[in-house]
N, C-alpha and C positions, 0 to 999 in steps of 0.2 A: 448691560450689567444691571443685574436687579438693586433696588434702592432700599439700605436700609431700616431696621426702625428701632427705635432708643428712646422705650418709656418706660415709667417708674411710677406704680403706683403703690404707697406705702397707709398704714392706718396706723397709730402708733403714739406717743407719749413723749414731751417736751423735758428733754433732761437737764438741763439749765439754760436758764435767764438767755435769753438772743443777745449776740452781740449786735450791735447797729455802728455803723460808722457810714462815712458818704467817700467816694471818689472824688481825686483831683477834679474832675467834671460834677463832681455836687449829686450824683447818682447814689440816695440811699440805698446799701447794702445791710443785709441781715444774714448772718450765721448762727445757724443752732444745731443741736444733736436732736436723733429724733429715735426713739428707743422703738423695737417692734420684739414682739414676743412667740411664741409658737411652742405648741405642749404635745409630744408625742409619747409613747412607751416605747420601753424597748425591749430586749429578748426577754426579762422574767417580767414584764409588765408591769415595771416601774414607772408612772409617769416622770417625763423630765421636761423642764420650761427652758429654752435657748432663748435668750435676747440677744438680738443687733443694734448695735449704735452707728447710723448714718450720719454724715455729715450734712448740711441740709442749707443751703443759698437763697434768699432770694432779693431780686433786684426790684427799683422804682419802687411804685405803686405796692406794689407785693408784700414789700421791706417794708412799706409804713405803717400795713392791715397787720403786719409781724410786732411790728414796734411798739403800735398803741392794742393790740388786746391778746397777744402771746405771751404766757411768763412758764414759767416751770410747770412742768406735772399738766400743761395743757392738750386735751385729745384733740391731734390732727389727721385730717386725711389728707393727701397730696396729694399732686400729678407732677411728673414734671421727667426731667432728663438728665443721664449719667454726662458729667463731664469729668478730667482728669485735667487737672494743673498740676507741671513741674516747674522747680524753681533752682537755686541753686543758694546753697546758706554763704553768707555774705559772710560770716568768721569763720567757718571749718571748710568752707567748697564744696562742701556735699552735695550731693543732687535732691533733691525731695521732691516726692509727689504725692497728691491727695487724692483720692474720689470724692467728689460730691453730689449732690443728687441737687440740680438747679430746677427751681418750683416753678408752672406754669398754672396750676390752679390750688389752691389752699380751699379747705373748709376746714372751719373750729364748733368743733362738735361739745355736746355737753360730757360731760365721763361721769358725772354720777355724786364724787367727791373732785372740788377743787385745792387749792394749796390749802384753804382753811379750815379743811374737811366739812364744810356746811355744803349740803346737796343742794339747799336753794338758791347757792350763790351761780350756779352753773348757767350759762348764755349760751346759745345756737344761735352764729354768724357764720355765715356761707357766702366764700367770696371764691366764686369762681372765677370771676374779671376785673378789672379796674372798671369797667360801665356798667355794673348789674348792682342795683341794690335791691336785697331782699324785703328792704323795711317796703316797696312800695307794692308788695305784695298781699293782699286782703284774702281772707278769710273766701269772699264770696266769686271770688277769683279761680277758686278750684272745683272742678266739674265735677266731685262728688262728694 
């Protein structure tokens, strides 16, 4: 049986503030929305802009690169994988479930304007891993 594959690659805009909380086991958790956009025309060649709002997880390490430099209106790129959680509501019995998109690598890209619309406030951190820092990366480091 062939093995399947379940990635997600998103580029996209922070639609409010991360939630952080930790697990019974002390494992920071972070949820956010993560807006993506896309502009087509259609039969009289009106352009139209479609936004999606993803649900957007990430655990450890991840949650805390989330925590301390992710806020609203921040450009992210992601990687990461579809999961589905169901639940069942504890006052109505309902069954609920969500998709989310659980992050295996982030980068926080600069967008240009941040929340206080000053262009210089913008930072490029690139956290592909919990063991890679970009700061230790020099100028004379790059072959061209």
């Amino acid at each position: 049986m062939a093995q399947g594959v379940n990635k997600v690659t998103l580029l996209g805009y922070v639609g409010k503030a991360p939630e952080i909380r930790a697990t019974a086991g002390g494992t920071i958790v972070a949820n956010f929305s993560l807006a993506t956009s896309e502009r087509f025309k259609d039969r009289e060649g009106k352009v139209i802009e479609r936004t999606e709002r993803h649900n957007v997880v990430a655990f450890a390490r991840t949650a805390e690169i989330v925590r301390d430099y992710v806020t609203k209106g921040t450009l992210l790129y992601i990687e990461g994988k579809l999961e589905t959680r169901s639940w069942d509501d504890k006052e109505s019995g309902r069954k609920n479930s969500r998709t989310q998109i659980a992050i295996s690598r982030i980068n926080i890209l600069p967008s240009g304007t941040r929340n206080n619309g000053d262009a210089s406030s913008s930072a490029d951190a690139t956290v592909p891993d919990a063991d890679y820092d970009p700061t230790l990366i020099q100028d004379s480091d790059i072959p061209f």
